[in-house]
VMD Tcl script that draws the C-alpha trace (Angstrom):
set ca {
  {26.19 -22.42 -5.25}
  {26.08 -18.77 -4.43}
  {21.92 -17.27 -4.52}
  {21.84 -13.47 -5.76}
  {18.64 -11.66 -5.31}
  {18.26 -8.58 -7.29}
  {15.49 -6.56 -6.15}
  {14.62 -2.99 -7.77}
  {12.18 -1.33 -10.04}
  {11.66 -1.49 -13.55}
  {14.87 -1.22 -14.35}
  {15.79 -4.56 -12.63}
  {12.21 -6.23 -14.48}
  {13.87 -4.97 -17.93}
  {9.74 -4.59 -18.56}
  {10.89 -4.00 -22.46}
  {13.84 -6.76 -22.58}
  {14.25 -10.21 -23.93}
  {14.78 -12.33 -20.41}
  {18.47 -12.59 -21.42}
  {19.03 -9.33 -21.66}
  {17.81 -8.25 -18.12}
  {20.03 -6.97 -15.47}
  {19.49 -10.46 -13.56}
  {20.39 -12.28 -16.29}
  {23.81 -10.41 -17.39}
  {24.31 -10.47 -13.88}
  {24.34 -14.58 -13.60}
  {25.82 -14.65 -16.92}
  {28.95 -12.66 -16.09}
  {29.65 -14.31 -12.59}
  {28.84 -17.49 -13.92}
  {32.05 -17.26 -16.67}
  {34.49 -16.47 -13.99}
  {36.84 -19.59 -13.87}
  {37.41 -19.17 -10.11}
  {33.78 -18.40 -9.23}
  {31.32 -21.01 -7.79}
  {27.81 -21.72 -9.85}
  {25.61 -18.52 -9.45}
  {21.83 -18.76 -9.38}
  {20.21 -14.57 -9.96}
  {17.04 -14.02 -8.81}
  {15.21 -11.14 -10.15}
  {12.23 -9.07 -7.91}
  {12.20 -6.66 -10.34}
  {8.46 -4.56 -10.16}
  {7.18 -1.95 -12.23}
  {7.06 1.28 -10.28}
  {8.39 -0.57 -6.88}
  {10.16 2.26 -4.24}
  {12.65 1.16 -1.72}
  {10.59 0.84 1.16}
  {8.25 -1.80 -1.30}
  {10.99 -2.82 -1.99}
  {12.20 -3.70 1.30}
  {8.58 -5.21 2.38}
  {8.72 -7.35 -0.63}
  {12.49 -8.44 0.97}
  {10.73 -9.58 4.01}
  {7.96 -11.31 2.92}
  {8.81 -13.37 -0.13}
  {12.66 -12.60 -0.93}
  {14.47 -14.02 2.09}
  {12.79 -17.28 1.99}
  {15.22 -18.00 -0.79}
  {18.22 -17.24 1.54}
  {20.01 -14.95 -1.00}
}
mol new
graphics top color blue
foreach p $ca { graphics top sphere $p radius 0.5 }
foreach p [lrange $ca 0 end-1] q [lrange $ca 1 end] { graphics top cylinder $p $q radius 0.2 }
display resetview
């Protein structure tokens, strides 16, 4: 199984989407219908407002424990 973190700011939350319409969730969606492709697990650190270097602290401390 291949682990996909997607880490951003609002846009990546999708604050006003339906779950299955996020970015992470396409994202899994799309990869997961290729034929060829192994399973594919998205994980979505999406936050309201986040910049890149929260973004990058938020990598460190609770995102790489998933080993994306």
């Amino acid at each position: 199984m291949r682990r996909i973190a997607v880490i951003g700011d609002s846009f990546i939350h999708g604050y006003y989407l339906e779950l299955q319409d996020t970015f992470g969730a396409s994202l899994e969606r799309e990869l997961s219908s290729c034929t060829r492709a192994p399973r594919v697990e998205t994980l979505s650190f999406g936050v309201f407002g986040y910049n890149t270097a929260q973004e990058l602290l938020m990598f460190r401390r609770d995102v790489a424990r998933y080993r994306p």
